[in-house]
N, C-alpha and C positions, 0 to 999 in steps of 0.2 A: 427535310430540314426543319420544316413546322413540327413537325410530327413530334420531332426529338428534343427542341426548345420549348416546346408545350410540357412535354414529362421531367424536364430538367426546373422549367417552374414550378409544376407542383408538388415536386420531392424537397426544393429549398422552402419553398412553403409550408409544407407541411413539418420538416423535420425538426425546428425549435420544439413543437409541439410534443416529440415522440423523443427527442435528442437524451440520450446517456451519454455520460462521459464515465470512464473507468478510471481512476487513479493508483497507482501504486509504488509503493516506496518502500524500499528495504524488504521485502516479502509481503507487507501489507498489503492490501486490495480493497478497493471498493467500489461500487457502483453509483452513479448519483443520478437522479434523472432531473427531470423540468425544474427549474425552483430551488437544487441544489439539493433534489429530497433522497434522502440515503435509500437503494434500494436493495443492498444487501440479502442473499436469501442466507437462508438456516448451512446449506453446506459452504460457502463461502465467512460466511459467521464462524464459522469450526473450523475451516483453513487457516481462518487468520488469528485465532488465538491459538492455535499450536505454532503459525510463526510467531507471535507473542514470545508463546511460553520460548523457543528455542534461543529468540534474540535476547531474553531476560537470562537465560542459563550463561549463554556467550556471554553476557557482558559481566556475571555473578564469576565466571570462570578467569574474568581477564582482568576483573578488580583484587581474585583473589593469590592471583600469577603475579600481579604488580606488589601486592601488599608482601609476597613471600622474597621477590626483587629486594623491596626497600630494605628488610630485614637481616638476608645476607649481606648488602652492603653495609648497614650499619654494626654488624657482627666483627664483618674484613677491619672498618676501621678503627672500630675499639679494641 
């Protein structure tokens, strides 16, 4: 019971020190460590601007679906 309360203090002890947190949202990703410092590597960097790129297409595709919407209806009424 020492034994195992001994290693469960030095993992909360030590792990501020070591602590990542991952965030992600909407396909974004990121890593942050100590301090809230971005740790990001190079393929994760590249994941996430092709979810970029895809979420900017969807939202280019859904403004451009809405705008062809307003258009027939303003067509219907006139």
């Amino acid at each position: 019971m020492f034994r195992t309360s001994l290693v469960a203090i030095a993992i909360v002890a030590t792990a501020p020190a070591y602590a990542q947190v991952k965030v992600i949202t909407g396909g974004i990703e990121h890593v942050y460590g100590p301090g809230g410092q971005l740790l990001d590597d190079d393929a994760l960097k590249a994941r996430n601007e092709r979810a970029e790129r895809e979420h900017q297409a969807k939202r280019d595709k859904a403004a451009r679906q809405e705008e062809a919407d307003a258009n027939l209806r303003d067509r219907r009424r006139g």
